[in-house]
KEZA-317116 format. One record per atom (N, C-alpha, C): residue number from 1; chain; atom name; x, y, z. Coordinates in Angstrom, 2 decimals. Layout:
BEGIN
<NUM 'A' 'CA' <X Y Z>>
...
end
This chain:
BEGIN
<1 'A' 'N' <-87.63 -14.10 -13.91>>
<1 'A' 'CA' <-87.03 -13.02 -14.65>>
<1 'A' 'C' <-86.21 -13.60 -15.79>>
<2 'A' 'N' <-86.39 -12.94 -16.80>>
<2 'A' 'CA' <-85.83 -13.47 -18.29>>
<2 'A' 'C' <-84.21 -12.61 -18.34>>
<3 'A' 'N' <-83.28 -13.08 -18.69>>
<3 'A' 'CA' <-82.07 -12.60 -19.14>>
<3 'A' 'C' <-81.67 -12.79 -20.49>>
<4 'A' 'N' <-81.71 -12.11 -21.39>>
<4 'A' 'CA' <-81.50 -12.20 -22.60>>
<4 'A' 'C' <-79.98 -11.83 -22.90>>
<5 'A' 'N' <-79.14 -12.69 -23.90>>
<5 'A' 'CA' <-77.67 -12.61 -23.97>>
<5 'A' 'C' <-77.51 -12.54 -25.29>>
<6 'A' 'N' <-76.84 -11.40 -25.68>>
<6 'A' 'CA' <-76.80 -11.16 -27.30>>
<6 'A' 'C' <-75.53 -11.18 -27.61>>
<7 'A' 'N' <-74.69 -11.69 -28.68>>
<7 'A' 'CA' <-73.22 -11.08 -29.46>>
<7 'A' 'C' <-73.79 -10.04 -29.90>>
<8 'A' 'N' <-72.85 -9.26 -30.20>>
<8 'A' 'CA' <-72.62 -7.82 -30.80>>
<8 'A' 'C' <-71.63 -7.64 -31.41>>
<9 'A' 'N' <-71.08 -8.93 -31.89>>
<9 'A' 'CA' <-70.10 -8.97 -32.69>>
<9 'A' 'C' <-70.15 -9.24 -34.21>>
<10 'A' 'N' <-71.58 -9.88 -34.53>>
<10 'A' 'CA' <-72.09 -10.30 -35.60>>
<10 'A' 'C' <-72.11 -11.61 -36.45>>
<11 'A' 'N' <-71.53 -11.55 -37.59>>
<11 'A' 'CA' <-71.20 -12.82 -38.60>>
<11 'A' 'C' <-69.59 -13.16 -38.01>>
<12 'A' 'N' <-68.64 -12.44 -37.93>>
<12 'A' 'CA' <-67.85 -12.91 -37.30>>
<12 'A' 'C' <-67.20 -13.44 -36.30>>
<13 'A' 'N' <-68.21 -13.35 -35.05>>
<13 'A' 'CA' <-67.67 -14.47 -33.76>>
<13 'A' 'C' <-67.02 -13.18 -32.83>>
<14 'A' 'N' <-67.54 -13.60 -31.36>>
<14 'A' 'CA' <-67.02 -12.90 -30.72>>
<14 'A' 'C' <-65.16 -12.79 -30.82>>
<15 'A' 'N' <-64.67 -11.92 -30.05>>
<15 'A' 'CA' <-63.42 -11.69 -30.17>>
<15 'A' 'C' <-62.81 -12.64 -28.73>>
<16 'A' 'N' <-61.31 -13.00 -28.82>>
<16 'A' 'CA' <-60.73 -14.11 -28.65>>
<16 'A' 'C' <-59.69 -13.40 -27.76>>
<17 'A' 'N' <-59.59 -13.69 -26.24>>
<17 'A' 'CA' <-58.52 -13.05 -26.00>>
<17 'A' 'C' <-57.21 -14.05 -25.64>>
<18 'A' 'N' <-56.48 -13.75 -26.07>>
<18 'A' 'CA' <-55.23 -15.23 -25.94>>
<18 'A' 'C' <-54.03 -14.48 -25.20>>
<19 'A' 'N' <-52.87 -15.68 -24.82>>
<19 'A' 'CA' <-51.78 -15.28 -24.54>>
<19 'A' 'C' <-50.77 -16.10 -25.27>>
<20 'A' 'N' <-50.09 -15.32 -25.16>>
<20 'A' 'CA' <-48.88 -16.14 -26.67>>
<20 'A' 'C' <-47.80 -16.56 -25.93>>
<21 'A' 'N' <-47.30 -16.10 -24.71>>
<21 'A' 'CA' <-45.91 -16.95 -23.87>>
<21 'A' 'C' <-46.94 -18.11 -24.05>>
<22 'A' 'N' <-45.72 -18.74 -23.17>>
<22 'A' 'CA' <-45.90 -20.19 -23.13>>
<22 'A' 'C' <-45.36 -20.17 -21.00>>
<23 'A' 'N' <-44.70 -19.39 -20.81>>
<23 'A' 'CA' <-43.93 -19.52 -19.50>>
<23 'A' 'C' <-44.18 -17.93 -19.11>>
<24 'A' 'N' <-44.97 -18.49 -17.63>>
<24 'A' 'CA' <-45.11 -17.23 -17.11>>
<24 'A' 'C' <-44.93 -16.54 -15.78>>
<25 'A' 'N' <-44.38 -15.30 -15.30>>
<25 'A' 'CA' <-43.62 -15.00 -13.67>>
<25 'A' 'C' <-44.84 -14.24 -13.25>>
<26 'A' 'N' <-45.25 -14.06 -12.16>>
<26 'A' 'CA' <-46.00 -12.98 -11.63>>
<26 'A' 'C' <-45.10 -12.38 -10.32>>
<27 'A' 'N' <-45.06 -11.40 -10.09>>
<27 'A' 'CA' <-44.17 -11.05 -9.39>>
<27 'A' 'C' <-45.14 -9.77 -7.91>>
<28 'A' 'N' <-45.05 -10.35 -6.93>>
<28 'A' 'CA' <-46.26 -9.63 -6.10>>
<28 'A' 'C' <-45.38 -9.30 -4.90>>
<29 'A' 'N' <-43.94 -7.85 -4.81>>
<29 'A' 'CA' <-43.73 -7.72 -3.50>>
<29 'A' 'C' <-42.37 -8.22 -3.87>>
<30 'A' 'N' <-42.16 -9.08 -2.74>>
<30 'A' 'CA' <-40.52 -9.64 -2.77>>
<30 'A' 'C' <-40.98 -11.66 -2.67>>
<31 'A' 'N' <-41.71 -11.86 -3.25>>
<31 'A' 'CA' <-42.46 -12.90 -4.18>>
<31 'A' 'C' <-42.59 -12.87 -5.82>>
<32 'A' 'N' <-42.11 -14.25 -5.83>>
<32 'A' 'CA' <-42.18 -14.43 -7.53>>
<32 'A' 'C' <-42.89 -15.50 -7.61>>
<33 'A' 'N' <-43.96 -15.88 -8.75>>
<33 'A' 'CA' <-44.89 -17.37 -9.05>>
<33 'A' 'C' <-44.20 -17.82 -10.45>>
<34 'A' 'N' <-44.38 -19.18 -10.69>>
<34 'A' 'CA' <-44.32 -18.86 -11.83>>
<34 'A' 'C' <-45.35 -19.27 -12.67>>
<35 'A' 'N' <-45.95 -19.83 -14.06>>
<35 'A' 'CA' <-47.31 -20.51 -13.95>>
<35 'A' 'C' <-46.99 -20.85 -15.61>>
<36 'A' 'N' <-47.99 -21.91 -15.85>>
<36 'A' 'CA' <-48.65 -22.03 -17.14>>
<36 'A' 'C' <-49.42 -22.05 -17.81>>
<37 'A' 'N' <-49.89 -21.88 -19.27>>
<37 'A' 'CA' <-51.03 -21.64 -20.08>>
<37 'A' 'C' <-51.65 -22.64 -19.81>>
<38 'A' 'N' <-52.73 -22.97 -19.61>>
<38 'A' 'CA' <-53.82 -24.53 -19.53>>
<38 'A' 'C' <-54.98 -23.68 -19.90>>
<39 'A' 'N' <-55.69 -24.71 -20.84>>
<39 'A' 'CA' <-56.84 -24.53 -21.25>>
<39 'A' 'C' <-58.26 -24.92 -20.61>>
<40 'A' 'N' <-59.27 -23.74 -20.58>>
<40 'A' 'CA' <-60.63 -24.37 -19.54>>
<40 'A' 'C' <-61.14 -25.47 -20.16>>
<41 'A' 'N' <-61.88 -25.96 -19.08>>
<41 'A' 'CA' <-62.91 -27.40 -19.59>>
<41 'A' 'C' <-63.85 -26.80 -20.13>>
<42 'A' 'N' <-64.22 -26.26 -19.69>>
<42 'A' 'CA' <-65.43 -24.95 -20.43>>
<42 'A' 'C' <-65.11 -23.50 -20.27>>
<43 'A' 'N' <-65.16 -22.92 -21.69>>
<43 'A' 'CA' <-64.72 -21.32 -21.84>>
<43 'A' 'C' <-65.92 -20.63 -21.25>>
<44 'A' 'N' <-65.18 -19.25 -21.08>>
<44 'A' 'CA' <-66.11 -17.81 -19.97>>
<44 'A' 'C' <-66.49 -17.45 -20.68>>
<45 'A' 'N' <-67.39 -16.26 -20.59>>
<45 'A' 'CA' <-67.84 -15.39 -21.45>>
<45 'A' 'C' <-67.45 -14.12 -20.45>>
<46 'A' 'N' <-67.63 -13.49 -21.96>>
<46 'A' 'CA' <-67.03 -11.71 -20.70>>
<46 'A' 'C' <-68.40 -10.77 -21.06>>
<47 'A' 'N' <-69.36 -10.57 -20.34>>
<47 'A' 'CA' <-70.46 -10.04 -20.31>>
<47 'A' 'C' <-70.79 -8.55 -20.12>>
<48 'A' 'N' <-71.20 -7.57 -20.40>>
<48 'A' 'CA' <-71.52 -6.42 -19.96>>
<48 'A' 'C' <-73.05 -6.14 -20.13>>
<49 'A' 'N' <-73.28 -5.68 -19.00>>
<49 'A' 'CA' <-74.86 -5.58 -18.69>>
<49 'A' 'C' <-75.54 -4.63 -19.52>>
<50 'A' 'N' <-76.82 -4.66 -19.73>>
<50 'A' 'CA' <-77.40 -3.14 -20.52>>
<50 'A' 'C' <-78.69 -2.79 -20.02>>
<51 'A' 'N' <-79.11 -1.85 -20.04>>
<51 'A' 'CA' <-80.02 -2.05 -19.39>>
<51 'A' 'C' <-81.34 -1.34 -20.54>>
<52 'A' 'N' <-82.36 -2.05 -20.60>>
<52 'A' 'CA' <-83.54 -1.49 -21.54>>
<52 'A' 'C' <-84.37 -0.71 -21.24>>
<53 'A' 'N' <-84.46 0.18 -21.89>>
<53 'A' 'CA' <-85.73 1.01 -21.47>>
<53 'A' 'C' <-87.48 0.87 -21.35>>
<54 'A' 'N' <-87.39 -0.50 -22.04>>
<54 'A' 'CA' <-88.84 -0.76 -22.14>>
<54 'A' 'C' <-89.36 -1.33 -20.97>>
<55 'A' 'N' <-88.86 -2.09 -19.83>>
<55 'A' 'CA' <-89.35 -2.34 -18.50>>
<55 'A' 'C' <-88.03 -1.95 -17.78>>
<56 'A' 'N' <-88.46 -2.37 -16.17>>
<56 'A' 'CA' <-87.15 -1.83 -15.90>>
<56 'A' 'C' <-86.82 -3.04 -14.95>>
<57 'A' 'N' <-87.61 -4.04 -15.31>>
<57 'A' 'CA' <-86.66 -5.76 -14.77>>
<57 'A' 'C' <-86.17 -6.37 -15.65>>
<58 'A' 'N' <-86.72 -6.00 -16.50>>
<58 'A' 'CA' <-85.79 -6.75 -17.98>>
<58 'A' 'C' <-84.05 -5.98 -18.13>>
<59 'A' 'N' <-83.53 -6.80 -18.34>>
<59 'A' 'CA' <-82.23 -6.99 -18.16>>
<59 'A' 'C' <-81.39 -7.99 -19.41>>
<60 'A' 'N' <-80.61 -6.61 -20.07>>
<60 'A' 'CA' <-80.18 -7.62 -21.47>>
<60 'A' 'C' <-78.44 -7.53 -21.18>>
<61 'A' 'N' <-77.85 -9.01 -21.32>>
<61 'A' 'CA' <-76.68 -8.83 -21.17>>
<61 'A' 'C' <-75.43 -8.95 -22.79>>
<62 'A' 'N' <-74.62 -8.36 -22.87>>
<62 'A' 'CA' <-73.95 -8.35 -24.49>>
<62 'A' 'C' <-72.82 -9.36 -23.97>>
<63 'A' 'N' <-72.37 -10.15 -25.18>>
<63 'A' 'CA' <-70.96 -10.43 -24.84>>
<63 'A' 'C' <-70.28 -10.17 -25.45>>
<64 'A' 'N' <-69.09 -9.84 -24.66>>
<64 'A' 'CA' <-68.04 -8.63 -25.03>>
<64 'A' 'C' <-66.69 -9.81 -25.29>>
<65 'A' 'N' <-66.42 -10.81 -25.05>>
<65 'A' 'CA' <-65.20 -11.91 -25.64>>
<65 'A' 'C' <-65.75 -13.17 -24.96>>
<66 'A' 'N' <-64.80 -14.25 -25.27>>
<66 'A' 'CA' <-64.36 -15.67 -24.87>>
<66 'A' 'C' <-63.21 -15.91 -24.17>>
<67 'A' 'N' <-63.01 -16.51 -23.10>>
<67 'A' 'CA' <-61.99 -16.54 -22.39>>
<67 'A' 'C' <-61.89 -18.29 -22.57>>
<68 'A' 'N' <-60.63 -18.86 -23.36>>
<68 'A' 'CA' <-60.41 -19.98 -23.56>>
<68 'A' 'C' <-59.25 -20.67 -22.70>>
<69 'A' 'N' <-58.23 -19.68 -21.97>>
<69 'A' 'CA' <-57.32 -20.34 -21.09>>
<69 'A' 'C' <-57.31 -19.34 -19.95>>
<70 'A' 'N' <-56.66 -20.49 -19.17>>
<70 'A' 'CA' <-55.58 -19.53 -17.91>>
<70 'A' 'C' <-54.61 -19.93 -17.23>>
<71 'A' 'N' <-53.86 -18.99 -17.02>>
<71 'A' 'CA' <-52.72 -19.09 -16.19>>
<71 'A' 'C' <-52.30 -19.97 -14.68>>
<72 'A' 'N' <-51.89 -21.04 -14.32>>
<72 'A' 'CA' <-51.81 -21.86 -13.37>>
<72 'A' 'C' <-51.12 -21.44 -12.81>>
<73 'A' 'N' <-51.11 -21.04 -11.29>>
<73 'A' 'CA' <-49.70 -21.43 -10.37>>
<73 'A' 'C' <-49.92 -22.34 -9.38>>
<74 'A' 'N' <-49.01 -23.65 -10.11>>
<74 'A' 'CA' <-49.01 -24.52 -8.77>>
<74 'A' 'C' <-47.76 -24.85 -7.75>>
<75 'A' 'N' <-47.16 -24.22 -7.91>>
<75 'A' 'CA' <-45.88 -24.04 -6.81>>
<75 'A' 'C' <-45.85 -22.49 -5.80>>
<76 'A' 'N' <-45.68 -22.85 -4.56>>
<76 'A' 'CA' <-45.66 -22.20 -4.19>>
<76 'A' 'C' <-44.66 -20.67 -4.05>>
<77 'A' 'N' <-44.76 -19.67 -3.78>>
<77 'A' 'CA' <-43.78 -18.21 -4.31>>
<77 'A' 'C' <-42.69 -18.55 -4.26>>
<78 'A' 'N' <-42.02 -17.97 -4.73>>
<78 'A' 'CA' <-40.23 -18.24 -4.43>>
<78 'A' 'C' <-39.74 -16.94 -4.06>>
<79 'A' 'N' <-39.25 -16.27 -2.79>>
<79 'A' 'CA' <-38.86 -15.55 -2.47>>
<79 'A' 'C' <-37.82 -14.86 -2.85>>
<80 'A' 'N' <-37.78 -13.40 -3.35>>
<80 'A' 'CA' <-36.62 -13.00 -4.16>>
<80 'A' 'C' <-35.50 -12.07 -3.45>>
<81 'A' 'N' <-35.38 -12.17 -2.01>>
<81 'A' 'CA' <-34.57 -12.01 -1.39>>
<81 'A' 'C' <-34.67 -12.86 -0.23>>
<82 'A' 'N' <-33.15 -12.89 0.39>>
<82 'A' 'CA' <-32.77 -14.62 1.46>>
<82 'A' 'C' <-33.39 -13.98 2.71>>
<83 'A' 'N' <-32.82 -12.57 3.14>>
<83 'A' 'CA' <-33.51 -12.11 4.27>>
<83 'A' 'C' <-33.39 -10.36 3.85>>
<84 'A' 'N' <-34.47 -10.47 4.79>>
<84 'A' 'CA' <-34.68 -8.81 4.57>>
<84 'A' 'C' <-33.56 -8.02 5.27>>
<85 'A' 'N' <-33.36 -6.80 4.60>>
<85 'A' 'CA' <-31.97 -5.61 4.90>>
<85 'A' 'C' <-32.43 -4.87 6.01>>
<86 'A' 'N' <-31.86 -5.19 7.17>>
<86 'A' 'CA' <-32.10 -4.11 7.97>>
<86 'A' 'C' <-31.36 -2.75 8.37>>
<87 'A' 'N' <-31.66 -2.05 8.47>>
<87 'A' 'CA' <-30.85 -0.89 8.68>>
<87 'A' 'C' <-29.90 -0.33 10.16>>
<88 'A' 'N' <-28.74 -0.25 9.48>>
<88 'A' 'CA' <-27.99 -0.10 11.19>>
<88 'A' 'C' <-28.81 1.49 11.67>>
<89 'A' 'N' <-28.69 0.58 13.06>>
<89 'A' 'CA' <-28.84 2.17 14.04>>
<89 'A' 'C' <-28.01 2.79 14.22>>
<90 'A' 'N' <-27.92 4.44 14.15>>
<90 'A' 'CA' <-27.16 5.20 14.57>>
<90 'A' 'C' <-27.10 5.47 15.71>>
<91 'A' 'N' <-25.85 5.19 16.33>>
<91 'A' 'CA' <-26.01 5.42 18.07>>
<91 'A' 'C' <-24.84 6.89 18.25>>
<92 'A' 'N' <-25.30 7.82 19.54>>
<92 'A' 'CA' <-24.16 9.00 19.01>>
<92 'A' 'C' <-23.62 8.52 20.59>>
<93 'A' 'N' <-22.66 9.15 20.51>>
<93 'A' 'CA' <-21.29 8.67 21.10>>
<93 'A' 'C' <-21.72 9.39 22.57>>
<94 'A' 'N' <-21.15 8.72 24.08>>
<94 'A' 'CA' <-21.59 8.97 24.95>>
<94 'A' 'C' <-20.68 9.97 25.62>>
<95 'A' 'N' <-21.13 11.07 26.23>>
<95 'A' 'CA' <-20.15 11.76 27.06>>
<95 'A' 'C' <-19.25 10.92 27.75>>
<96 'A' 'N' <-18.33 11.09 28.16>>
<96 'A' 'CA' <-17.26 11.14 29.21>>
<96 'A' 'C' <-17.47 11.43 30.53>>
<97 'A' 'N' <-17.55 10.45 31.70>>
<97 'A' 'CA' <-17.71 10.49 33.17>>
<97 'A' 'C' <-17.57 11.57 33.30>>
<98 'A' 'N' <-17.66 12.14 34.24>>
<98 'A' 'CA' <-16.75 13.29 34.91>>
<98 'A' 'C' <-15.86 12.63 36.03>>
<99 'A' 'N' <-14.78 13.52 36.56>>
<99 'A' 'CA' <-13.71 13.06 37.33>>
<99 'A' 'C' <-14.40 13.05 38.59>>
<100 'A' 'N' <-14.25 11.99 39.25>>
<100 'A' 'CA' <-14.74 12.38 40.58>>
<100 'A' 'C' <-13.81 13.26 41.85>>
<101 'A' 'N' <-14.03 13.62 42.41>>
<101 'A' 'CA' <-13.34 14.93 43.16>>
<101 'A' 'C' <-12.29 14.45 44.28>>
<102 'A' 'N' <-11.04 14.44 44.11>>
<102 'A' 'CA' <-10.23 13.99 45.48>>
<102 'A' 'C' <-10.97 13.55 46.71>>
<103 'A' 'N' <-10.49 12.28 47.43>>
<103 'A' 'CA' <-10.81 12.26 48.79>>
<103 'A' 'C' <-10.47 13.41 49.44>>
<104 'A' 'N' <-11.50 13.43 50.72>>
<104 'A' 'CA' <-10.85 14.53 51.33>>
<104 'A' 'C' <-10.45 13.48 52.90>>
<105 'A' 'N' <-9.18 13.95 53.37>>
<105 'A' 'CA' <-9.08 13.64 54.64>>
<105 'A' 'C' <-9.04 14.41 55.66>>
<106 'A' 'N' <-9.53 13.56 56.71>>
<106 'A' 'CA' <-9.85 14.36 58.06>>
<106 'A' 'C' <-8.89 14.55 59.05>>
end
């Protein structure tokens, strides 16, 4: 089966998606990462499928950008609270014995 891969972007080059920090947090929960920009050894392509009408195994894919970096985390989360808050129980207040009843003597 043949896969054919076209730009659709033209004379000008697919489009470029970047990030401009330099220092970065991800934050997932009561976890924080933190990470950095590094560049791939080899860039992605971002693909979207199409499908042709002239057979129906032929299969043409477009590319839709270049993916030239990504984001690293190599330390492990850093927890953003020491311990979790627990909530007091409400306890309601207990009756009072009752008196117990005079001895009786015989």
């Amino acid at each position: 089966m043949q896969i054919r891969v076209r730009c659709g972007c033209g004379k000008a080059g697919c489009p470029e998606w970047a990030i401009v920090e330099a220092a970065f947090t991800f934050t997932v929960g009561y976890h924080e990462l933190a990470g950095t920009k590094v560049a791939l050894k080899k860039p992605l392509l971002v693909l979207r499928k199409k499908k042709t009408t002239a057979v129906a195994a032929e299969t043409e894919l477009e590319v839709i950008g270049v993916i030239r970096h990504k984001i690293l985390f190599k330390d492990r989360p850093k927890a953003l609270i020491s311990k979790p808050q627990v909530k007091e129980k409400k306890t309601l207040p207990l009756p009072a014995p009752a008196a117990a009843p005079p001895p009786q003597s015989s």
